[in-house]
KELUM-337183 format. One line per 10 residues: number of its first residue (from 1); for each residue x, y, z of C-alpha. Coordinates in Angstrom, 2 decimals. Example, Ala and Ser with C-alpha at 12.3 -4.5 7.8 and 13.67 -1.06 7.14 Angstrom:
# KELUM-337183
1	12.30:-4.50:7.80 ~ 13.67:-1.06:7.14
# end
This chain:
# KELUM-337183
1	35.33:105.44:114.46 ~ 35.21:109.04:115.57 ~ 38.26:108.61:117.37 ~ 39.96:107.29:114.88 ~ 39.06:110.19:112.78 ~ 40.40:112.35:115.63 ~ 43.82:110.62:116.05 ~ 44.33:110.92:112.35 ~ 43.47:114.53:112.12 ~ 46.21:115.33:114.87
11	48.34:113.75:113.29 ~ 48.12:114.97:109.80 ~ 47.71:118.77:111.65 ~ 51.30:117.74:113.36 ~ 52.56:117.06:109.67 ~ 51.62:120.25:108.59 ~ 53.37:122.41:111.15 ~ 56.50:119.79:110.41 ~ 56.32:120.54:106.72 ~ 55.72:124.46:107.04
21	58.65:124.42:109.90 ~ 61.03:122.71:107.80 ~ 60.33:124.59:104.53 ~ 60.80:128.00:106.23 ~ 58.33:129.45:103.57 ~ 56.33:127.70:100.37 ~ 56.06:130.92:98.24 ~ 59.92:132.26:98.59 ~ 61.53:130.64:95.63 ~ 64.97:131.46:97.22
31	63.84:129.37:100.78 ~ 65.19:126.30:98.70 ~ 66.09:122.82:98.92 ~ 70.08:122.61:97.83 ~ 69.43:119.58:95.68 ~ 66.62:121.67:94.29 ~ 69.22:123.96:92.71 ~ 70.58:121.14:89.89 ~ 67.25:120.53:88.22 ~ 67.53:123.92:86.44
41	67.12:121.80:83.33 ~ 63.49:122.01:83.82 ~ 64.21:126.14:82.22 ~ 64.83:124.03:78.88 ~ 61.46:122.81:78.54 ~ 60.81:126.81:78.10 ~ 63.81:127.83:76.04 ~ 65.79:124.63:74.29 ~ 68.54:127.25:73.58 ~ 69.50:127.09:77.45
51	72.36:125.47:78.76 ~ 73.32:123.98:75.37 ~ 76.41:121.47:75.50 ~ 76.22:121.63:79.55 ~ 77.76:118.67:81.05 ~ 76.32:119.36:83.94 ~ 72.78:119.92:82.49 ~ 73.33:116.24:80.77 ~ 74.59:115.10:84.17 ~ 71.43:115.89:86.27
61	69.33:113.04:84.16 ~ 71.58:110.35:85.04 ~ 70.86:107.10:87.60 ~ 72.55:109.37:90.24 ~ 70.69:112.29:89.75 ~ 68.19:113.12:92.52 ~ 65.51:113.34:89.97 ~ 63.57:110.60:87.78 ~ 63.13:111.90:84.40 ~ 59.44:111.44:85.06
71	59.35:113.66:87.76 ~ 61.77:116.56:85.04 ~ 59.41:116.33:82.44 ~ 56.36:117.07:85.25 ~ 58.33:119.96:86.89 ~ 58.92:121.03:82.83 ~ 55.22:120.67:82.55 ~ 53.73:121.93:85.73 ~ 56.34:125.26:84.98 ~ 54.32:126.66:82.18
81	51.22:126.95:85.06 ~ 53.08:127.47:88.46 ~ 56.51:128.04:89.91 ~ 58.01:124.62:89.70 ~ 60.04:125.48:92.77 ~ 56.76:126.19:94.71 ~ 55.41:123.23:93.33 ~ 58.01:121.39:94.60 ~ 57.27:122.43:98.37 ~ 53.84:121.93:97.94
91	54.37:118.02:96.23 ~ 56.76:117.35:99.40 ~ 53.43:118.40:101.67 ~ 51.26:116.01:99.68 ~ 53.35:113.07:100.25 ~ 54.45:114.04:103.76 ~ 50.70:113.90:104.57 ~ 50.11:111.09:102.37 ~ 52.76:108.85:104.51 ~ 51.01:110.16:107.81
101	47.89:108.97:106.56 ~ 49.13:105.34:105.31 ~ 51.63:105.31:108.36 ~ 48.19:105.40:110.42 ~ 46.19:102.58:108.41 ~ 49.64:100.34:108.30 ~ 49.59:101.02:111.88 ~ 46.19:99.76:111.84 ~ 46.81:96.55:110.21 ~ 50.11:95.85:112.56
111	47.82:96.62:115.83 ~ 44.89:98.64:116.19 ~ 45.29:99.55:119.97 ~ 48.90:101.16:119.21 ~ 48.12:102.17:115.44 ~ 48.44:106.32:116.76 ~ 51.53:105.34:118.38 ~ 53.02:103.96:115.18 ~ 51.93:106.57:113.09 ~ 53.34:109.15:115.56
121	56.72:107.57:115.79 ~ 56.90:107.54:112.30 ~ 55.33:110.84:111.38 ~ 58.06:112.49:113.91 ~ 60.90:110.42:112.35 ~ 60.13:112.07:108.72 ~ 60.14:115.43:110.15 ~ 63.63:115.07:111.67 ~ 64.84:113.88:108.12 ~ 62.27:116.10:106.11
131	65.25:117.06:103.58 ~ 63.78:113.44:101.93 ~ 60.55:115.52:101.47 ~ 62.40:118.88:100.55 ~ 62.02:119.94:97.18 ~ 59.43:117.63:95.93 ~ 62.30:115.41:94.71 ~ 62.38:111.51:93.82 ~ 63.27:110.91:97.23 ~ 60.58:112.06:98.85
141	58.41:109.39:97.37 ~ 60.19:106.96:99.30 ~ 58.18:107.04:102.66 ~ 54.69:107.22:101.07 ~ 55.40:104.51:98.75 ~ 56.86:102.23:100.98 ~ 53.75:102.53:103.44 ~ 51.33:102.20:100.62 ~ 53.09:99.60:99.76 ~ 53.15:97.55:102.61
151	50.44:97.96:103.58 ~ 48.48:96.59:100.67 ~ 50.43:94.13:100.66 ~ 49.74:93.01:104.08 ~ 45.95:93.37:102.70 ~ 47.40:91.26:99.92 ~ 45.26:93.88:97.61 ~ 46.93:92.95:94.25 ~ 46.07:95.79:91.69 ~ 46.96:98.69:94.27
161	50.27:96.58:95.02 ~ 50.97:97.26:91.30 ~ 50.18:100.93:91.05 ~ 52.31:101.50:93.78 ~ 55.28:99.52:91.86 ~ 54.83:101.15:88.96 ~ 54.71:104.77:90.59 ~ 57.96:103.67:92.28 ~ 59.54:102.77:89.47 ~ 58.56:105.72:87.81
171	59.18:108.13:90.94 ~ 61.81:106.46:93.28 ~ 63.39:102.98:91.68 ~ 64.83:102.04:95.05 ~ 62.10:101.20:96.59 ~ 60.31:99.48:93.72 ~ 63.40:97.05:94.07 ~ 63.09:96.58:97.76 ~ 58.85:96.16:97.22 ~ 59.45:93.95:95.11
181	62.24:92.04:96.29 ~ 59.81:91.74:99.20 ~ 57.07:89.97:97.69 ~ 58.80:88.01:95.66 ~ 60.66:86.47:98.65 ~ 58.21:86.48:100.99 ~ 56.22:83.93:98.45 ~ 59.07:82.10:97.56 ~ 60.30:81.24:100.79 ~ 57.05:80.55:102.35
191	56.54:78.00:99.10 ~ 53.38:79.62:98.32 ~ 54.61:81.04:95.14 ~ 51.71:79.77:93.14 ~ 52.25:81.30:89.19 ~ 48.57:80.66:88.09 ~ 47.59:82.90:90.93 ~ 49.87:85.63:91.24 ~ 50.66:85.23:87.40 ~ 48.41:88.80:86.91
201	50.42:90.61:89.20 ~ 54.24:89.45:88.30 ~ 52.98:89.05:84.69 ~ 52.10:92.91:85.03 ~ 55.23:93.73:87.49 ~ 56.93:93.44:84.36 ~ 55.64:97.23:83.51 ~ 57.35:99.10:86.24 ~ 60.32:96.57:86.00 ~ 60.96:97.39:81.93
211	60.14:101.14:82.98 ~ 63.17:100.75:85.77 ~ 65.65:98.88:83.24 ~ 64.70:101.79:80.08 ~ 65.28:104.81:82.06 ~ 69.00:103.23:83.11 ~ 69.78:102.36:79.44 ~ 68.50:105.89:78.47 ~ 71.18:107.66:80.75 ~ 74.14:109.36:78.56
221	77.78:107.65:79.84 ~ 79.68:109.42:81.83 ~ 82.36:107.06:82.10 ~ 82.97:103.80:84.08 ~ 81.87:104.30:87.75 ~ 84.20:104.56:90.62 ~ 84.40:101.06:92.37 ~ 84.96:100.67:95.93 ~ 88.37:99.94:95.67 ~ 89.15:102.74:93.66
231	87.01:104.66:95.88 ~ 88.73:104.08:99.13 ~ 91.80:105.82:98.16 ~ 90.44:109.34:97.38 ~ 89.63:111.40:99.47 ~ 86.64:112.64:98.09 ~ 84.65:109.83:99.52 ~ 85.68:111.00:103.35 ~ 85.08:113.39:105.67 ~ 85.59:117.05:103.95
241	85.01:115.29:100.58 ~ 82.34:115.96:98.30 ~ 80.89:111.90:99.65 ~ 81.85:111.85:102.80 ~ 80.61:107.78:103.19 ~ 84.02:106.65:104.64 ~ 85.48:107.79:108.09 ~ 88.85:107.87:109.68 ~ 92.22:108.02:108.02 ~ 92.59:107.01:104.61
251	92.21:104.14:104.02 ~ 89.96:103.74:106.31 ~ 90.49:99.58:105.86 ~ 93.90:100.20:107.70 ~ 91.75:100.19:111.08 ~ 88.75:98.26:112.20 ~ 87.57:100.83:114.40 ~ 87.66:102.87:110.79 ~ 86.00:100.03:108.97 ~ 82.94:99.77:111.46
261	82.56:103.40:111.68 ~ 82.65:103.64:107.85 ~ 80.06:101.08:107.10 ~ 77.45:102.53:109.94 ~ 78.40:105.86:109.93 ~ 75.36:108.80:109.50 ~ 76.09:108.99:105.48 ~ 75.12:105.40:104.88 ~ 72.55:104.16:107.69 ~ 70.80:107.96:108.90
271	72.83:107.00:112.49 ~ 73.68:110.32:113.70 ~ 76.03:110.62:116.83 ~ 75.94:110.61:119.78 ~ 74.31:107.10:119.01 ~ 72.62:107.19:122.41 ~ 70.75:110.28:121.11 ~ 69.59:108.67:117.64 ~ 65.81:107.89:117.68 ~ 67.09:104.72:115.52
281	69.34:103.41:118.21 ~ 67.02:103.99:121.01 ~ 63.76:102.70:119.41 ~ 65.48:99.76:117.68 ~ 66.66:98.38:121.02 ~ 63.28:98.78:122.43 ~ 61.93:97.32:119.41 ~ 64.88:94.35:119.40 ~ 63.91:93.70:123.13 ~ 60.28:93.50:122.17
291	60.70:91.04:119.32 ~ 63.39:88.46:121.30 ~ 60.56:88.48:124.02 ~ 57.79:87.80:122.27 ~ 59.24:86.25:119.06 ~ 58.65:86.73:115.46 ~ 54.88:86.74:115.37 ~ 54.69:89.99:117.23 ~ 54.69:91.47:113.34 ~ 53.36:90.31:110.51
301	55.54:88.52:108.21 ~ 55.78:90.78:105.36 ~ 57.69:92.95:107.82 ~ 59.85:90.42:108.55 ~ 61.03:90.53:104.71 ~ 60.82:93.62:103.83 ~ 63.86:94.60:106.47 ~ 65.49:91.82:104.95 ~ 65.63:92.54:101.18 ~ 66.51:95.94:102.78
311	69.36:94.73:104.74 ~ 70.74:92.56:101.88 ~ 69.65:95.42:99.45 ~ 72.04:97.82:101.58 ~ 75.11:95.81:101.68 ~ 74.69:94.85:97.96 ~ 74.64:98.79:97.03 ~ 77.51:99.20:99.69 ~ 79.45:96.64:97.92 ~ 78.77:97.78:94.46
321	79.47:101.58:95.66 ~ 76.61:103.35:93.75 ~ 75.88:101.23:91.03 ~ 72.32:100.89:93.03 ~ 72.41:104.37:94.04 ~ 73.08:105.33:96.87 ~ 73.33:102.36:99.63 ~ 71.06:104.41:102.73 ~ 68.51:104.95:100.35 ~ 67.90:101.42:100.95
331	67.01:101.59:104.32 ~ 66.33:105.24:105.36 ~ 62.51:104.23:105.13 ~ 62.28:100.53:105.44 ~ 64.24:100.30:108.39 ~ 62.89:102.79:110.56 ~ 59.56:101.39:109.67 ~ 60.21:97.99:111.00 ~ 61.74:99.32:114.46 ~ 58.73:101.62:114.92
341	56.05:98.63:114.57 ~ 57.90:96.13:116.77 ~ 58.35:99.31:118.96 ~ 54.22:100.36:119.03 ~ 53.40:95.99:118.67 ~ 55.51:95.30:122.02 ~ 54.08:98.23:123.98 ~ 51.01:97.13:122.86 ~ 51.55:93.65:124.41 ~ 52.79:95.44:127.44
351	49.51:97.31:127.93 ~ 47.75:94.34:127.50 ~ 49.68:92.78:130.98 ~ 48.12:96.24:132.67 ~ 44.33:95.53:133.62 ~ 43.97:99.35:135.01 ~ 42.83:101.53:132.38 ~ 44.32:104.42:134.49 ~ 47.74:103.30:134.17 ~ 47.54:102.50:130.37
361	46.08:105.53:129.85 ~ 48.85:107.33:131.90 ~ 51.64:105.46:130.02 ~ 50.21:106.11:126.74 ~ 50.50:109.77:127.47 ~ 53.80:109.19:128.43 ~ 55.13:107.27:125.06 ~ 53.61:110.64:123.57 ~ 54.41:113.41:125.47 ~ 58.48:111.57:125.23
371	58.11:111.35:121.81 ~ 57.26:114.59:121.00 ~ 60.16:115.90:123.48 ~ 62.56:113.96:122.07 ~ 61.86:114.59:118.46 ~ 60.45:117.90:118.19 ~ 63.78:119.79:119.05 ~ 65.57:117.52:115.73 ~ 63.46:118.88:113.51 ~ 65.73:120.78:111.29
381	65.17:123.82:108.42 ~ 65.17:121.29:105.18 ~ 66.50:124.43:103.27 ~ 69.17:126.56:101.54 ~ 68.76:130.40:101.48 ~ 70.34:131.92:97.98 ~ 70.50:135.55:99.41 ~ 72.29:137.03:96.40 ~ 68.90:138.53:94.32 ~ 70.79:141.84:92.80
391	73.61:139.58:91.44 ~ 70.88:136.70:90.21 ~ 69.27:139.73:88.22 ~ 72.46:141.35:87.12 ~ 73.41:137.60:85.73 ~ 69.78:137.31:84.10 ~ 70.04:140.36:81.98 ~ 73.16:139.17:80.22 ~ 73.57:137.29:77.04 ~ 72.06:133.86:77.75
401	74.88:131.84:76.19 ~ 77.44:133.41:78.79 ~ 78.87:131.14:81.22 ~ 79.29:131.89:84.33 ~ 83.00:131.21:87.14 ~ 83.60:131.51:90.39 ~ 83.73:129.57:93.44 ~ 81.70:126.57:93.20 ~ 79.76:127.11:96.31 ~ 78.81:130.90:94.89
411	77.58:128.87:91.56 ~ 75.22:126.53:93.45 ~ 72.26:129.19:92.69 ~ 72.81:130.79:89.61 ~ 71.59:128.55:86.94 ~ 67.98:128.09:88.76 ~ 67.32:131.32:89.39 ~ 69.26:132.99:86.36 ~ 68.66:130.35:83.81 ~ 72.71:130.38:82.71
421	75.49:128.37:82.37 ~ 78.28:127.62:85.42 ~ 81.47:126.23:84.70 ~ 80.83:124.07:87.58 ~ 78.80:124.04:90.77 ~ 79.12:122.74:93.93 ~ 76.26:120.61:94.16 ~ 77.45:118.42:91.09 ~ 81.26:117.86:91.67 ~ 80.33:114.13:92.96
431	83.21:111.62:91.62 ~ 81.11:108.93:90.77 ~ 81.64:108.63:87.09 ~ 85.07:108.84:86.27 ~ 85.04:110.53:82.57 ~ 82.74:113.45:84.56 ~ 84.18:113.82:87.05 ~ 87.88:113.87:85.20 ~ 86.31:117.46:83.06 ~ 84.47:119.15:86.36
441	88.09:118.15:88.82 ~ 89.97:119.72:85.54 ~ 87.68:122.76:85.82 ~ 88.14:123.44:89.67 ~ 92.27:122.98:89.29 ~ 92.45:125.10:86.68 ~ 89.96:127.43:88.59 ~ 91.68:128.15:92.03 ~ 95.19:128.20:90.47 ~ 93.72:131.28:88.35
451	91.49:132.58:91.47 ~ 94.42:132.93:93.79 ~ 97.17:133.90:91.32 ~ 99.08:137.30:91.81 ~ 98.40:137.84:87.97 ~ 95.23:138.47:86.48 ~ 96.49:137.40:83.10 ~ 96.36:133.76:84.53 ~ 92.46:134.47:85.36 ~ 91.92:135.66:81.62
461	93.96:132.65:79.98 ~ 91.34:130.02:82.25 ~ 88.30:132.34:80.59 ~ 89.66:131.85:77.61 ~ 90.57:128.15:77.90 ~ 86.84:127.49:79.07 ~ 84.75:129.86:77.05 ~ 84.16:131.78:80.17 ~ 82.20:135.06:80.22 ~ 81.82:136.60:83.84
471	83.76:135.75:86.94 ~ 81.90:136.08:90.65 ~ 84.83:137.27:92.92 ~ 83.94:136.97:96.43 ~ 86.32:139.98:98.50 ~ 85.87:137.49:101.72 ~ 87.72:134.90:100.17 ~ 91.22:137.14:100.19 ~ 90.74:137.42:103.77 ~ 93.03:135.93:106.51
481	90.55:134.17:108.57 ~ 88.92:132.68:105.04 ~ 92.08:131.56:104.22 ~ 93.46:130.11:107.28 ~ 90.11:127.61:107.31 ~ 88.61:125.73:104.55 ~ 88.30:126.84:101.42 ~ 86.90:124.05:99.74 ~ 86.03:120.46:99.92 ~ 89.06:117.54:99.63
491	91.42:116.86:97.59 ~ 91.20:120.81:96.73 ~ 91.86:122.37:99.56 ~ 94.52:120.85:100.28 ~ 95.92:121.88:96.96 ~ 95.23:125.18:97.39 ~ 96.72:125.09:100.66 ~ 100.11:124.46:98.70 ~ 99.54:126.92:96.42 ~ 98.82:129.62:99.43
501	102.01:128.77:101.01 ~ 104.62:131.72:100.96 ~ 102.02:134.31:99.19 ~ 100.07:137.06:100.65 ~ 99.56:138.72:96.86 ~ 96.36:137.89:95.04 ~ 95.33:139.81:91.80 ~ 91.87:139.25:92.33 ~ 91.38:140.93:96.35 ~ 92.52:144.21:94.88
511	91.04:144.46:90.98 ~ 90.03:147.63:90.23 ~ 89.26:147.59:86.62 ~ 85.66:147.34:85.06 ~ 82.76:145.68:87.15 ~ 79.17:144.59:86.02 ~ 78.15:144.19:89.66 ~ 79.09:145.00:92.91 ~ 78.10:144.98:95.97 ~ 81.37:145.77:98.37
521	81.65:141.97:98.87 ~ 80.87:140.67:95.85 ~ 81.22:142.08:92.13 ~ 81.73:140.42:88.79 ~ 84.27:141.03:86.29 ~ 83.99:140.41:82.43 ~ 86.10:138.08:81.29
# end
């Protein structure tokens, strides 16, 4: 018992360094997660005269936001006592720990003599993809609840199986629908679906499940959704788009080296390249080797299913392009979670072949000390850093019905920490819905065909046009090297790229009227 104890302190010690590395810092509001930066909604719980007749601000409460409108309405609560962007960081701790702890007891469960092992593969796995935690966002319920809830259901402990459901459904549908989907199989195909006795718990799944269907009939429309068909022939959905989830040349169905990339590639599965570098890769052929060798019965069952609704759960979402949300989300958790206990069952097998205790003991420390080699090192910085603080507080003191222009990246910040309007920002340009994104793609065309015109007349008539107060001019973005790479994301850059051609005049590099702000790289002009 006392080592127990021990192994699961280490482990949740580990967690903490993970979470305090990847964070940077809890208490500066400006260390933040960039998905973070669209729930400035949460300022309207404070002041319902802020960001009136925003599209965006209407936007960041539908299915595709990364926010449940549970979780707005606690950030719009917890606000009035504590920095809702520090409480953010400090929820993403909470559940980070929380899936350490119910990694180790579902470690338990699968075997005790490799439980730590488990628990350490998967502790080091969420650290190297910590932006899921990041922000305290919807997401980063999706480890702790799928533990929790596999591992009562393995205990088959009915009431906390339905607490769970319902806090998914509340917190992170995705996984409610793959918990779900797994019990419901698991009994059905095993013909022990017996209604009289599990009659309480589906009876009462219908909580979380009419919770799940309301908060999708609640969301405002924003036009049809962009199919897959439709989808494959922009350019937003590949590499330099906005959703890079395709690869190769567009389309990418013209090649089947495109295809297979496409499907498997990092956006949709969490593969990263090289593939013989991705923990998922390695461990799941050690784990695939480990379950053709000793068969099916090296997990339990309830494993088995769960990476099957999660399989089929991914290449339904795949084929219905983000009317589930998006398709990884469907196995960024699950997944890694299966290949981790057939990994930590089959060495556990393996030590069992080994009657010296010196030589298990030896290779134990070896699975470790590996681990921690190979993982450590991938542990990124799960954060953003808005830097601009004297423009955020020249943009605060202004009228609070001004909307703010300028490049989208440069907008990503300033409704969170200035509590105004943006024309558009980065962060919400996705071309999922069609009617949205028609008004924001409007917005940026008209935007850059002002921004880099040789008349500042054309910059006043897109102010006017769009009720636009200030414009945030960045000096760097006149410069050779700036304009010789990227200036923005697909199909606009390469739009702009057109426009550039043949002109070396822009109105904007050398303004010298009337500034608000500046600060030799940046200033802002009143439009």
């Amino acid at each position: 018992m006392k080592s127990k104890y021990i192994k699961l302190i280490s482990l949740l010690i580990l967690g903490l360094c993970i979470s305090f590395l990847s964070l940077g810092s809890v208490t500066d509001d400006y260390k933040i997660n960039d998905d973070s930066r669209i729930i400035y909604l949460v300022h309207q719980f404070e002041d319902k005269d802020l960001f009136k007749n925003d599209i965006m601000a209407e936007y960041t409460k539908s299915s595709q936001a990364p926010i449940t409108t549970t979780l707005l309405y606690f950030y719009g609560f917890i606000n009035n006592h504590l920095d809702f962007i520090v409480a953010g960081k400090i929820l993403s701790i909470v559940l980070f720990l929380a899936a350490v702890i119910y990694s180790y007891r579902l470690g338990e469960v699968i075997d005790k003599k490799t439980a730590f092992i488990f628990s350490l593969l998967v502790t080091l796995q969420m650290g190297i993809t910590y932006y899921y935690f990041s922000g305290g966002l919807s997401r980063a319920f999706g480890w702790p609840l799928s533990l929790a809830f596999m591992y009562y259901l393995i205990k088959d402990s009915k009431l906390k199986m339905l607490i769970i459901l319902i806090m998914q459904s509340l917190f992170y549908p995705p996984a409610f629908l793959i918990s779900f989907g797994t019990y419901f199989l698991l009994n059905l195909h095993l013909q022990k679906f017996d209604f009289k006795k599990y009659k309480t718990l589906f009876l009462t799944a219908i909580i979380p499940l009419s919770i799940l269907i309301l908060s999708f009939a609640n969301k405002k429309n924003f036009g049809q959704m962009t199919n897959i068909f439709e989808a494959i022939a922009m350019p937003e959905y590949y590499t330099g788009g906005r959703v890079p989830v395709f690869r190769g040349s567009l389309p990418f169905t013209d090649s089947i080296k495109d295809t297979i990339y496409s499907i498997f590639n990092y956006q949709n599965t969490g593969i990263s390249n090289p593939i013989y570098l991705s923990s998922l890769v390695i461990f799941g052929i050690i784990g695939l080797i480990f379950l053709l060798y000793y068969g099916k019965k090296l997990l339990p069952k309830e494993l088995h299913y769960m990476a099957l609704v999660s399989v089929l759960a991914f290449a339904t979402a795949f084929a219905l392009f983000f009317y589930l949300y998006f398709p990884n989300r469907y196995i960024s958790f699950t997944i890694p979670i299966y290949i981790f206990a057939a990994t930590s069952a089959g060495l556990s097998k393996l030590l069992d072949t080994i009657s010296s205790k010196k030589i298990k003991g030896l290779l134990l420390l070896s699975v470790i000390i590996l681990s921690l080699v190979f993982f450590v090192p991938k542990i990124p910085a799960a954060y953003t850093i808005c830097g601009d603080k004297d423009m955020y507080a020249t943009i605060s003191a202004l009228d609070k019905q001004a909307i703010i222009a300028g490049h989208p990246k440069e907008l990503d910040c300033i409704p969170i920490f200035t509590k105004h309007t943006v024309i558009f920002m980065d962060e919400l340009t996705a071309p999922y819905h069609k009617e949205y994104y028609k008004v924001i793609k409007n917005r940026l065309n008209a935007f850059f065909s002002a921004y880099y015109s040789d008349d500042i007349v054309d910059m006043y008539a897109f102010c006017k046009k769009y009720n636009v107060s200030y414009v945030i001019i960045n000096r760097d973005h006149f410069t050779y090297s700036y304009l010789n790479g990227r200036i923005y994301r697909e199909p606009f850059n390469i739009q702009i790229k057109e426009q550039l051609s043949n002109k070396n005049d822009f109105a904007l590099s050398h303004y010298g009227g009337k500034t608000i702000f500046d600060d030799e790289t940046k200033y802002i002009i009143n439009c």
